[in-house]
Structures are given as C-alpha cells and as structure tokens.
N, C-alpha and C positions, 0 to 999 in steps of 0.2 A: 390530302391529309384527312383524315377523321374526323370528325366533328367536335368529339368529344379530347381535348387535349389539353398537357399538363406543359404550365411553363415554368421551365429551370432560370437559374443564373449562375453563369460562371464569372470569375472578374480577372481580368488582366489587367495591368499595369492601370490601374483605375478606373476603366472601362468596364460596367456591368454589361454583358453578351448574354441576352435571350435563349430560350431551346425550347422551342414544343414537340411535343412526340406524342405517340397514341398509343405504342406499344413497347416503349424503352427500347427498341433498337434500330429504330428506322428514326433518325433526328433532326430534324431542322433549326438550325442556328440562326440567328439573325444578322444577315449581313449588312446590315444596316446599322447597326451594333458598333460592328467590324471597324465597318466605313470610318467612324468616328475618330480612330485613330486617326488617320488621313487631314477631316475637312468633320469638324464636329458641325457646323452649320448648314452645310452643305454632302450628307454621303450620300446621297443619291446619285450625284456627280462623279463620286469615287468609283461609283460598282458598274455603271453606263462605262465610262472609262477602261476598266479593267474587261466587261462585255463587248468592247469593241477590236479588242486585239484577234488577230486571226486564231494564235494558239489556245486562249480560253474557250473561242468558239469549239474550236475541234476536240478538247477536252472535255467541254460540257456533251461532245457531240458522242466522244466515244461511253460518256458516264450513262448516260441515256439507253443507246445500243445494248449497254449490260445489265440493266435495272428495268426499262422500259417498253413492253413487247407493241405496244401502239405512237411510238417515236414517229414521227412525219420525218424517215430521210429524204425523201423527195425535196420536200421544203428547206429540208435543210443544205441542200447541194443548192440550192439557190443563196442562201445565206454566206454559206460558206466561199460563194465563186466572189461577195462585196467585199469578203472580211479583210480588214487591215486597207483598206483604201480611205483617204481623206473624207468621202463624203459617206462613209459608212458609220451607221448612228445602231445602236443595238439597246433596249432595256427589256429588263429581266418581265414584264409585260407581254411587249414585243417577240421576245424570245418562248416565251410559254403559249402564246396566243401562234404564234407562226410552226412552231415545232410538234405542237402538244408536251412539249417536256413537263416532268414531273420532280427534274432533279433540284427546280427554283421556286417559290413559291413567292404570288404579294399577299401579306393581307391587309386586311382597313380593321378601322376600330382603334381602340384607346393601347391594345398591343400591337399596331399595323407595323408593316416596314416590309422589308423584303428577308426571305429567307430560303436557306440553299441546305440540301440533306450534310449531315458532316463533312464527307468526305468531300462535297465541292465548296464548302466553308473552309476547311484547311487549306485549301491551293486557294482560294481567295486572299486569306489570313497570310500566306507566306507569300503570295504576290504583292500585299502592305508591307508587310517587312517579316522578315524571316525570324528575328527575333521577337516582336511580338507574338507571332504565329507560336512558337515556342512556352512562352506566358500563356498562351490562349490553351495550346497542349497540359499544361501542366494543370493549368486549375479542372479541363471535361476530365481529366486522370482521376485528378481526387474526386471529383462527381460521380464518378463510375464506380470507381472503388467504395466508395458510401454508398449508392444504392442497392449494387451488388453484396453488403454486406446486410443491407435490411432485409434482402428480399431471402437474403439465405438463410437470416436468424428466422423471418417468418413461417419461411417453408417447416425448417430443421423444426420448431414451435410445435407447426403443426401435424409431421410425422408424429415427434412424440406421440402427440394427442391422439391420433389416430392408430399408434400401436397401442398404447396405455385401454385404449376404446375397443382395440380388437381383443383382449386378454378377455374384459368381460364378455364383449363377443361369443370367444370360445370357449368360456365357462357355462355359457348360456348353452350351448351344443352341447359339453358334455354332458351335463345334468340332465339335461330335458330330449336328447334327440340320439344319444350313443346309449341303447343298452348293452350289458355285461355281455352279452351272446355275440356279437360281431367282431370280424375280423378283422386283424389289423388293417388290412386292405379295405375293407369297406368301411373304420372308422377314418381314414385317409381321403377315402372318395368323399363321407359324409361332410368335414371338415373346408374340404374342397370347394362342394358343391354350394355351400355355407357363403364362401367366400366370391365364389363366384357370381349368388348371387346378387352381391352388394355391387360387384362388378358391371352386368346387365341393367341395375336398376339406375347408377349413376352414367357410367360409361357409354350404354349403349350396348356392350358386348363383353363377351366371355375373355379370362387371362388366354388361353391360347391362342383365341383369337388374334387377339391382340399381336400376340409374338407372332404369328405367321404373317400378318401384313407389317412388322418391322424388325426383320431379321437381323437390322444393321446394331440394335439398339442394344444394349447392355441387360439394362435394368429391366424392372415389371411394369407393367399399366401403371402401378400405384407409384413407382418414384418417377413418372411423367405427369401427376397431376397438378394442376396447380395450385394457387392459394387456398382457394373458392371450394376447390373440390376435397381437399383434403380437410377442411373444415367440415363440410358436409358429409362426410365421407365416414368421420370421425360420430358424427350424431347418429347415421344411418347405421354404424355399429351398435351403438348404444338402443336404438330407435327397435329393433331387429331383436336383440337378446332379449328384449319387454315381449316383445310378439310372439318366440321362441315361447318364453314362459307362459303366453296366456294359452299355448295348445295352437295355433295357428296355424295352417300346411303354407308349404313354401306358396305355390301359384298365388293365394292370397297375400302373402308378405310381401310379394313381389309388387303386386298392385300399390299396396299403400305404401312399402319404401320408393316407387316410384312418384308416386306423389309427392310425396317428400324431398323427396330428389329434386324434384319440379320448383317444388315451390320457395326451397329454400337458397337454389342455385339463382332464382329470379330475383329474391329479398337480397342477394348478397349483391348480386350486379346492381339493384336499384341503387342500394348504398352507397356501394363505390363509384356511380356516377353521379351520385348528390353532390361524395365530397370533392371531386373533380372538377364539377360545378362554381364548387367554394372556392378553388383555388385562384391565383393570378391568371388570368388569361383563360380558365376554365368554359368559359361561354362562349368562346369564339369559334367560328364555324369553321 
C-alpha cells in the first residue's frame, strides 16, 4: 500500500469497518473489524481460524496469481501440501511473509489490525456469516455511491471552468492571432495549434498524439484529465490568452505555460497530501 492513505468507515450491524486506500480503487478493509462480529476480544483468533482452512488458502492463492506478478507459488505449494491438517497454524503475517502476498496486509499504530483488499474482505465477511457480509455490502454500496458522486460533481465543476476558460482562450486568438486574410483552413489550424499547445505544456503531448496511443478510448486528452489537471488546465487558459495579448510567440508561451504547468500541478499535490495527512489514519505508512 502507499504511504500516503485515506481511512474510510463503513458500519454494519454496529460494527465500524475500516478502509484505507491510496487510489479509490484498489481497498483494503479491515479484517479485524470484521473479526469482531465473531470474538470482539479476541479477532485475531477469528481470521488465524478462517487462514487455516485449506479452501481460504487456495483462494487467497488464486486472488494473488491474478493481482500479483511476484506471488512465491513455490512457497506456496508448500503451504498448500499442510493446509487443513490439525497441526497446521497460518496468520495473515505468516502468510505475507511466506508468500509475498499483497492481497493481506498487517499494520501497527493507533489504526493497526489486519487488512485484506475487498474482494478478499467479502469472502472473509460471508465466511462470518453471510448475512452480516450482506450489511457489510450495503453500507461500501452507499460509500461508493457518495464518492463517486463527489468526485463527479468535482470533475463536471471543473470542465465547466475549463471550458468557460477556453472561450476567453479563444477570444484571445481571435483578436490578437487570426487576421481577416486567412483561410478558413488555416484559422482552424491556428485555433488548433492554440490548443494544442496548452496540450504539450500540461500533458506532455499533442491531441493526436494522444489518440494514436489510445485508440480504444472514446473521448479526448481533456475528458481523461483529472482533478488537478483540469484545474490547472483551466488557469493555463486564462494564463495563455494574458500572453497571447502581451504579443508573445508561441515557443515562448510554451516555456512559461510550462512552468506554470509545473508549478501549480506540485502546489496542488502538496495540498492534497497535507490534507490526507489531516485525515484518520492519514500518517500511516
């Protein structure tokens, strides 16, 4: 996991359930959490227990195989040959340290416990009881559903802003960079070229570019950007049509929207790992 991680709460049947993640999609649950249903004083006991069955083994073994390109099966066919025997003892430690698995995780600290990516949370969760697992389902539902809606109203915020920013943009082009004598064709190129290169100076690379290394994709560069870039993206419009007006040739504009580029993509990450920082659990390594 990432260093930098954001902890959730879901709540089942009265049970607050942990979640850190680094990038919203890859999540770790806390089975230890979990456990609680089971043996609140004791869930380490629960999750050893449910780590010692042969079939969890082989489950975690195939989750691994599909997520994991540095999995020790070697080690693990040795695992595998004790599982389900009386004197066979397994914890998610053991299992990480013997395996290299990355589909369980322990941590220490004031949010320690053990923790397993979702999808080996869920088959934990319905190996406790199927019905809680269900309770457990419905509250990450509604989690998803809320962040999925902020992260859309923000994005959607900030297209806005970023078309509202390319109008002045392209007023700044007309007035100062299309005179009356050019061809439709070449006020087209101009306009283009314009946007392109706002392209270059944030992206790294040109729109067509772009579309040739992702043929599968629908959309443009720009409705792949994310928060950060669309934010910046939006000023580098506005930044661009000031430059446009002072007389500026592109090569130059390019330098200092690059800069810009630079420096306001770094302020914006500094930021949002401040307040990540801030958060529960945000300091944990």
């Amino acid at each position: 996991m990432a260093k930098k991680t954001v902890k959730e709460t879901i709540h089942a049947k009265g049970i607050d359930i942990g979640i850190y993640t680094s990038d919203f999609q890859n999540e770790y649950i806390s089975l230890t959490d979990i456990a609680k249903y089971r043996n609140e004083d004791d869930p380490r006991f629960v999750i050893q227990n449910w780590m010692r069955n042969r079939n969890t083994v082989e489950f975690l073994a195939v989750w691994e195989e599909l997520h994991n390109p540095d999995f020790n099966r070697v080690q693990f066919e040795a695992v595998r040959s004790e599982a389900g025997l009386n004197r066979f003892v397994m914890t998610p430690t053991k299992w990480i340290e013997t395996t290299n698995a990355i589909g369980i995780v322990s941590k220490a600290g004031r949010y320690g416990g053990t923790y397993a990516h979702s999808d080996i949370a869920m088959a934990f969760a319905t190996w406790i009881s199927p019905e809680f697992q269900l309770y457990i389902m419905k509250d990450y539902r509604r989690l998803k559903e809320d962040e999925n809606s902020r992260l859309s109203l923000n994005w959607n915020l900030n297209r806005e802003i970023a078309k509202i920013n390319y109008r002045i943009h392209t007023d700044a082009i007309k007035e100062n960079l299309v005179p009356p004598e050019l061809t439709p064709e070449q006020i087209s190129y101009t306009y283009a070229s314009e946007a392109d290169l706002l392209n270059v100076a944030l992206f790294g690379k040109r729109a067509k570019q772009w579309r040739n290394e992702n043929p599968e994709k629908k959309g443009n560069i720009r409705d792949e950007a994310n928060l950060n870039q669309l934010l910046v993206l939006a000023n580098m419009e506005s930044y661009n049509a000031i430059l446009i007006e002072q007389g500026k040739i592109q090569s130059e504009r390019l330098i200092l929207l690059r800069e810009l580029a630079i420096k306001q993509m770094q302020t914006l990450s500094a930021i949002n790992n401040t307040a990540l920082a801030r958060l529960p659990g945000g300091d944990v390594d």
